[in-house]
Each structure stands twice: as structure tokens, then as C-alpha cells.
C-alpha positions, -999 to 999 in steps of 0.1 A, spaced: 195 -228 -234 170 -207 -254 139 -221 -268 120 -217 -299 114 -179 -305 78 -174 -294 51 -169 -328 76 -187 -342 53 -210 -368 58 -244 -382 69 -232 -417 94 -206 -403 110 -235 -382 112 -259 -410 128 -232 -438 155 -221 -410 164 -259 -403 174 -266 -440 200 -240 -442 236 -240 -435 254 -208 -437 280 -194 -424 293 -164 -408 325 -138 -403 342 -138 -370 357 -163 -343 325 -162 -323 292 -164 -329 268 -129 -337 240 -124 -320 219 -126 -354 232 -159 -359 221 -170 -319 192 -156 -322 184 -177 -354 193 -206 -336 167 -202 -312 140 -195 -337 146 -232 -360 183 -230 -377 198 -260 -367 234 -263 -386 259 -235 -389 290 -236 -416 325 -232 -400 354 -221 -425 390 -214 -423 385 -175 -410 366 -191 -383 390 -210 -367 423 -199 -351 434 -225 -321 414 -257 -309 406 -238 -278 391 -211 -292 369 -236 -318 356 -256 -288 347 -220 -270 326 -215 -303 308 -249 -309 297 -247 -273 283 -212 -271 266 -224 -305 251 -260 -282 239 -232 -252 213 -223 -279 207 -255 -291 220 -290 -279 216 -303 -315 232 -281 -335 249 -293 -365 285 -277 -369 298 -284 -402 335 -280 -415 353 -284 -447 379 -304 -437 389 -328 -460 428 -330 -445 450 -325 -469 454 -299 -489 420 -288 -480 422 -278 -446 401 -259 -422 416 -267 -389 450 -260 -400 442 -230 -424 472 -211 -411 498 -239 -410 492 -267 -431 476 -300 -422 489 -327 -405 475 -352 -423 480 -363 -462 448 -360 -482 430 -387 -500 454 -390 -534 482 -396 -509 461 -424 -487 453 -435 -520 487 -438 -533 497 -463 -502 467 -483 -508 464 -497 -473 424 -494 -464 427 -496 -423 452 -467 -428 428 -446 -445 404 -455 -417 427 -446 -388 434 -410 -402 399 -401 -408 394 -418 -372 423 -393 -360 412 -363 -378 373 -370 -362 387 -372 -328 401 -340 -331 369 -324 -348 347 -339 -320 370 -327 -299 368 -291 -308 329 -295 -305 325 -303 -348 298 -333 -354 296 -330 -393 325 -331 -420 320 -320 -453 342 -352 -466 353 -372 -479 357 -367 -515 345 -400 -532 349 -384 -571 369 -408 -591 401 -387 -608 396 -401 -643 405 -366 -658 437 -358 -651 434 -321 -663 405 -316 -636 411 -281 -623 393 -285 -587 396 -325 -579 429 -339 -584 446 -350 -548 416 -346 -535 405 -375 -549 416 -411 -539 429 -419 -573 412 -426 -611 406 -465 -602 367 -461 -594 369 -500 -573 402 -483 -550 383 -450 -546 351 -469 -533 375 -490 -512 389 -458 -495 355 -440 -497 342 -466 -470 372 -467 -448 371 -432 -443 338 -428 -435 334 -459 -416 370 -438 -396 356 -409 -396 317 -420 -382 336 -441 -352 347 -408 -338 308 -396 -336 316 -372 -365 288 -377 -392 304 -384 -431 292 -360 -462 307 -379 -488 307 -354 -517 304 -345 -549 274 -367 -559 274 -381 -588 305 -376 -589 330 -346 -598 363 -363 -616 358 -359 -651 353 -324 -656 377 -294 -670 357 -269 -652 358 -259 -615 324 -255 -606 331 -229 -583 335 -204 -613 308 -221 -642 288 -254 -647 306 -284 -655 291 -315 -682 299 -345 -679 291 -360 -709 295 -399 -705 272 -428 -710 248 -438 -683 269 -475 -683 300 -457 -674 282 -433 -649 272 -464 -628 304 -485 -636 324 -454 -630 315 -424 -609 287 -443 -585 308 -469 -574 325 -450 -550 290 -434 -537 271 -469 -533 302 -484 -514 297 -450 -485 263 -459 -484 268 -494 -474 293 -479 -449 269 -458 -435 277 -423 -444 251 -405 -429 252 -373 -454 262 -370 -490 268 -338 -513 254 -329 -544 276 -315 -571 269 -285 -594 275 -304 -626 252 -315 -654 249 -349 -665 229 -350 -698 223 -386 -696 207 -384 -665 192 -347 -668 199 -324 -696 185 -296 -680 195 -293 -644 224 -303 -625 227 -325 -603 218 -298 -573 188 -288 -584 177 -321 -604 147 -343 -590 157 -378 -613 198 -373 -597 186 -369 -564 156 -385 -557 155 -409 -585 192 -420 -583 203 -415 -551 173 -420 -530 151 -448 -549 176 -467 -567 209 -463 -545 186 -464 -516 201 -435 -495 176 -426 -465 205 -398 -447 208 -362 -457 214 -344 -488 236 -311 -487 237 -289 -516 277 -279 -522 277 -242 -523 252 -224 -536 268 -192 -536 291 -213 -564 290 -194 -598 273 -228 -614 247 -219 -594 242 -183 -587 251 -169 -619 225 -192 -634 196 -195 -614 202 -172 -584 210 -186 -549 174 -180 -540 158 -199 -567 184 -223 -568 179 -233 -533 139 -237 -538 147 -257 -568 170 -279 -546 145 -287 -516 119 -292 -544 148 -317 -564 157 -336 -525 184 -317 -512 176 -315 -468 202 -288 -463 216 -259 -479 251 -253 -476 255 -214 -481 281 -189 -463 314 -196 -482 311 -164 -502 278 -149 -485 282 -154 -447 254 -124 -429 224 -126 -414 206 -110 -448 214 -143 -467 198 -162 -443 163 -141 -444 169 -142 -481 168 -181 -485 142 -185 -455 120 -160 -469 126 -178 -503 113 -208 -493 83 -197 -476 71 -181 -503 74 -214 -528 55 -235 -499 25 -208 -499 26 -203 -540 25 -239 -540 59 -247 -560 73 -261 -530 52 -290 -512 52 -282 -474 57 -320 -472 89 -315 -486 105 -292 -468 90 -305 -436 110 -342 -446 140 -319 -455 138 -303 -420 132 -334 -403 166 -350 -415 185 -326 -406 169 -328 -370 172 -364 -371 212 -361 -381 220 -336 -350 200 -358 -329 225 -391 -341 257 -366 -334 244 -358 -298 240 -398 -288 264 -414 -310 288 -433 -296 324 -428 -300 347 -456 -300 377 -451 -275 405 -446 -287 442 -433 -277 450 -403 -302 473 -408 -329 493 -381 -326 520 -390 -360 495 -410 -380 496 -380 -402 532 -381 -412 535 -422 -408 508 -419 -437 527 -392 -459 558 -409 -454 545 -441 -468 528 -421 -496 564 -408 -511 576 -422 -548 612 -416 -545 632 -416 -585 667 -410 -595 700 -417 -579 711 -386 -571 732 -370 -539 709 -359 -509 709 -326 -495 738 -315 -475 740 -282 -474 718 -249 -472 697 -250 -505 677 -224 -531 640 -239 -535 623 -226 -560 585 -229 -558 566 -232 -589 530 -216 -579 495 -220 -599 467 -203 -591 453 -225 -560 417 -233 -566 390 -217 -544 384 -253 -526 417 -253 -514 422 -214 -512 456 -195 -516 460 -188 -475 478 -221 -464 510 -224 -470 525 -253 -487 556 -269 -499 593 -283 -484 608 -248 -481 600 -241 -442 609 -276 -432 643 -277 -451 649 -242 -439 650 -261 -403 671 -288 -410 694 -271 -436 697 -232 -418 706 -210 -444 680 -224 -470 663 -196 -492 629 -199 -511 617 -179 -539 581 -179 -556 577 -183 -593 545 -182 -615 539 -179 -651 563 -158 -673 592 -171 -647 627 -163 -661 651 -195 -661 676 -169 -658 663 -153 -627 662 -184 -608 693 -192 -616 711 -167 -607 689 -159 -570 704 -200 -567 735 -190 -573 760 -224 -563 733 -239 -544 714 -271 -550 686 -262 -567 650 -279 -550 619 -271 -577 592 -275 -560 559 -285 -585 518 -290 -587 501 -310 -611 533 -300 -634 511 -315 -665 483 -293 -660 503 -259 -666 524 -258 -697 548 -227 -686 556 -251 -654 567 -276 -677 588 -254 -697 606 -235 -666 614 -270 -649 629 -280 -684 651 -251 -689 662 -253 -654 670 -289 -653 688 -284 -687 711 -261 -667 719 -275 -638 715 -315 -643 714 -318 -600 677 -303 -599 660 -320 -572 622 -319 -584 595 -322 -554 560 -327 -571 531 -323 -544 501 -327 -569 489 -356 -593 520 -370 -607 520 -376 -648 548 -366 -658 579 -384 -660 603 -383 -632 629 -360 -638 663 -343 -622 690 -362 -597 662 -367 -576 625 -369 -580 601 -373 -550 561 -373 -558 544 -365 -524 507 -370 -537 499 -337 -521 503 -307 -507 497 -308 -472 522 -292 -444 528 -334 -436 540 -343 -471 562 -315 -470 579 -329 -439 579 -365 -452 601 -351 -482 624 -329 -463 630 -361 -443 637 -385 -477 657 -353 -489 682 -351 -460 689 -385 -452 666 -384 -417 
């Protein structure tokens, strides 16, 4: 193991510690190593990071021969929001579909499952779960992420997951503080408002965050939205009276604070990724989550050399960013002595889980015979990214050889379908059907014409159940695709 690079100072060490980016490739650069040694102590791990366990587990520990406590985060919220299982699918149901079965110590198994297998690939810190209470049902980046719109269930589930995922040594960020539900904008692409009463804030969008504090959760993370009743001028990110006054003082939250990304248009295309990280240290935030979008060594420089320069023009107390640094010492040290609860794994927790999630409506025949599913696609937010493959087609296509898929987005001709269907069963397979009008419109016409539809919705249900058969699979992960094929064919 390498030590602290010699001349190394104090400052250098400390503005290093406090970021988290990330980089290309499926082992580490020697830019990145070699930052290691000098002070960074977390690295970012993302989907084009990852292509088999084995190869994960060779990464994490060539990252620990440089430094023993090394925090490597992941993104991996199960679900439709997978990192792990980028190229597949997940095996386990994400949080609307936990949620939707409403059983707590099921929640906490899963995320116990899905830690044993991150600890086992050599990952100590999950950015999850997502604690943002769905109240707007038109929200473009939450929806089955979330564990529902009932803010006393989604505080319930909150805890079990953390308190699941903790057990397995994996340290909890529950995210998006205070809360990301109740916007129409993906933050990803502009900043959000969330323009509610201060009553309703706490009642509403903190309960879920004060119940994975008194769980434990050992990291939360900030959202990029503004809250004009709390601060009209900065959001949450970059605002001292969210994060220090709320969440520290008055919520009384002594673990880390991770920025969400602050390559994110909500921040970068307002204040700069730069600025917006000083203003973050200054606001609370320990650790800056960067790499998503920007993932080379010259980001890093960029920030470190950004924050340097705020401690010495005296914008940035040192004391700050030294108490940043520390805490995110202090969090790898926990993930290097913490310990894990033995367990047996849980190899089919995933798909007991998403076949207890199912709604099953209608009366209609099962599938019998080879089918035509058509797959109704939005554009897949930049959370969830358009890479992993989702829907039933694949596993009816094994059950039912001879099944055929076709894609259909906006502008989709009724007609079309229909006639690639030809005599086949028609399977439509939807997400979040009441957010995109031209879905709506398509699944109408096409149940119109053929009455024995079978309708598969894998987002947030709200619209009525409709066709012979209607199965709402509270998400879109590989899992809930099974767990329908299976209701769908009689298994």
C-alpha cells in the first residue's frame, strides 16, 4: 500500500478527500491511484464500470492496495436503477414495488441481499435508497423509485432498507434531501421548485428523512432543487439553512452529506461545477459526488484546485473543509470494521418480492401460444439510463418460443402494430402510461381493435386497468418482468 504522496500538505489532503468522481474503464488509471495515494479517499463506480462480479471485486481491491479505507460508492438503487446489472436487468424489484407489498422486514431482507452482494464485490457505500415521497404523479425522474406517495409508508420502508442495507457493512445514502417527489422537472436537465408550505415540508417530505436517521443511515444526499420556503435563493445543494440548519441542527444528522451530481444541469449550467462545489462545502455538504458525466483526472484538479483557492481567499473556512474531510475519513474507517451480520444469501428474494408486488385485473384467457409484444418506449430518464433492457418480451420469448417484440415510441401507427401482430395475442407492454399522452392514445386504439389486449404496466400505475388482462408490475426491473411472464402463462 502506498502512502500519502510526499509534500503532500494538509490542505491538498483535505480538498482531495471531499470528492467523489468517477472514472472510464473497468480498472482503475494510474491518475486515479495515484490520487489515492496523495488524499482522495472515495471513488464513484457507474454502470460502464462494471461487467461481472469478479471483475468488480478485482477493481475494489486494487483501489484498497492504495488505500485500506477507500470509499467505493455505487448507484445502485435495485430496480430499475441498476448498476450491478446494467447489462441485464436487476434481480431485485425497486422501492415502488417493495412499496406496493407493504411488508417492512421484506424491504429489509432485499436491501440486506443486495448489500451482501455489494460487500461482496468489494462496494462499502450505496447511493440509496430513495426516501422522496411520490406525491406528484407526473414527476419525470422519481416515480418507482420512490416507495410510494404515503410519506408515513415511505419513512417505514426508508428505515427497513437502510437498517437491510447497513447489516451487510454497506453504509446507506439515503437521497434526495429534502426530498425530490413533487417536482415536474428532472433535475438532471434544469432546477426544480418545490413550492409548498414549510408545514407540509416537515409533515410531508422530511418524514421519510428523520425516520433513516433514527435508523442510522450513515450518509444522506442533497438534492438540486429549490425550496423557497426554506431558501429562495439556493437549492438545497448549495444552501447553508437546508443543510446545516435543517438537516444538521434541527434533524440532528452527525453522518455525511453527499452532493447528488454536480455535473447535473441544475447545477453546472447555473453556477459552474467548480463554484458550485465550493458553495456546497461552504453550505455542509462532506463529499462531492462528480464523475457521472465528467469522469478524468482534469475534473478532479479542477475541483481540488477550486477549493484550495476558496480556503486561502478566505470564502471557504479551512475548518470546514477539514470537518468535511474528516467525515468522510471517519465513514471509510466504519466500512472497514463494521460488522456484517451472517447471513445465508438469498438467492430468489428478488423475484419472491416482485411476484408479491403484481396487481393482476381482468378475466381474461392466459397466454398459450407464441405472442406479438409490443413495447410502448419513453424516453428513459438519465437516472435510470436507456442501456438496460426492460420489459416481459425476453422472458415470454422463453416460455412461449416463437414470441416476437417490436419497439414503439411516439407517432406509433395502430395500424403498424397491428398488422406486424398479425393473429397473435397482442402483449402492450407500458410505463407510467399517464404521464405520455400518445401512449395513452396508441393503447386505446389498439385495445379498441383487438378487445384480448393483454396490458403489462411496469411504471406507476394511474390509469385504469384496461384489456382481457391487466398486470401492474410496479417496475421495470428484469425481476418484474419474470414475475409477469410467470402470472401470464399460468407458471
Amino acid at each position: 500500500m502506498t502512502t500519502l504522496a510526499h509534500g503532500t500538505d494538509t490542505l491538498t489532503r483535505d480538498a482531495l478527500a471531499v470528492l467523489q468522481p468517477g472514472f472510464v474503464g473497468t480498472s482503475a488509471p494510474d491518475w486515479l491511484l495515484r490520487r489515492i495515494g496523495e488524499g482522495l479517499h472515495s471513488v464513484g463506480l457507474f454502470g460502464r464500470n462494471i461487467h461481472t462480479p469478479e471483475q468488480l471485486a478485482a477493481l475494489t481491491a486494487q483501489l484498497r492496495a492504495e488505500r485500506d479505507g477507500v470509499l467505493v460508492a455505487i448507484d445502485e438503487e435495485g430496480g430499475d436503477v441498476t448498476r450491478l446489472e446494467v447489462r441485464s436487468g436487476s434481480s431485485f424489484p425497486g422501492n415502488h414495488a417493495l412499496g406496493a407489498v407493504d411488508d417492512a422486514d421484506l424491504t429489509h431482507d432485499v436491501a440486506a441481499e443486495l448489500g451482501r452482494r455489494l460487500a461482496a464485490c468489494g462496494v462499502n457505500l450505496n447511493w440509496a435508497p430513495s426516501a422522496d415521497v411520490n406525491s406528484n404523479a407526473d414527476n419525470p425522474v422519481i416515480g418507482v423509485r420512490s416507495f410510494g406517495a404515503d410519506p408515513s409508508s415511505v419513512a417505514r420502508h426508508t428505515a427497513a432498507y437502510v437498517r437491510g442495507l447497513q447489516s451487510s457493512g454497506v453504509a446507506a445514502c439515503t437521497k434526495h434531501f429534502p426530498g425530490h417527489g413533487d417536482t415536474s422537472v428532472d433535475s438532471h436537465h434544469a432546477l426544480p421548485s418545490i413550492d409548498v408550505s414549510v408545514e407540509v415540508l416537515r409533515e410531508r417530505e422530511l418524514a421519510p428523512f428523520r425516520a433513516a436517521i433514527a435508523a442510522g443511515t450513515k450518509a444522506v444526499m442533497s438534492a438540486h432543487i429549490l425550496l423557497p420556503t426554506l431558501d429562495s435563493e439556493r437549492p438545497a445543494t448549495l444552501s447553508r439553512r437546508i443543510l446545516t440548519g435543517l438537516l444538521r441542527e434541527e434533524l440532528g444528522f452527525d453522518g455525511l452529506i453527499v452532493t447528488d451530481g454536480m455535473e447535473m444541469q441544475a447545477i453546472s449550467a447555473t453556477y459552474g461545477i467548480e463554484r458550485g462545489s465550493v458553495l456546497a462545502i461552504a453550505a455542509g455538504a462532506d463529499a462531492i459526488c462528480v464523475g457521472g458525466g465528467l469522469a478524468d483526472e482534469d475534473t478532479v484538479l479542477r475541483l481540488r484546485d477550486a477549493l484550495i483557492a476558496a480556503v486561502r481567499s478566505g470564502e471557504l473556512p479551512e475548518e470546514r473543509l477539514a470537518d468535511a474531510a474528516a467525515r468522510v475519513r471517519a465513514l471509510g474507517e466504519w466500512t472497514a470494521s463494521s460488522v456484517r451480520e451472517d447471513r445465508a444469501p438469498q438467492t430468489d428474494i428478488g423475484l419472491v418480492a416482485a411476484r408479491r408486488a403484481l396487481t393482476v385485473t381482468g378475466s381474461g384467457p392466459l397466454l398459450d401460444a407464441p405472442a406479438y409484444v409490443a413495447a410502448f418506449t419513453p424516453m428513459a430518464n438519465i437516472a435510470v439510463g436507456d442501456e438496460t433492457p426492460w420489459g416481459v418480451a425476453a422472458e415470454l420469448g422463453r416460455r412461449l418460443p416463437g414470441t416476437e417484440t417490436g419497439s414503439y415510441g411516439d407517432g406509433v401507427s395502430a395500424d403498424a402494430l397491428l398488422a406486424a401482430a398479425g393473429s397473435r395475442r397482442i402483449v402492450a407492454v407500458v410505463r407510467d402510461e399517464h404521464r405520455h399522452a400518445w401512449m395513452a392514445s396508441a393503447l386505446d386504439a389498439l385495445i379498441a381493435a383487438r378487445p384480448d389486449t393483454v396490458v403489462v404496466e411496469m411504471g406507476v400505475p394511474q390509469s385504469e386497468p384496461r384489456g382481457a388482462l391487466h398486470v401492474a408490475t410496479y417496475g421495470a426491473a428484469r425481476v418484474c418482468g419474470v414475475a409477469a411472464a410467470e402470472v401470464l402463462t399460468g407458471a
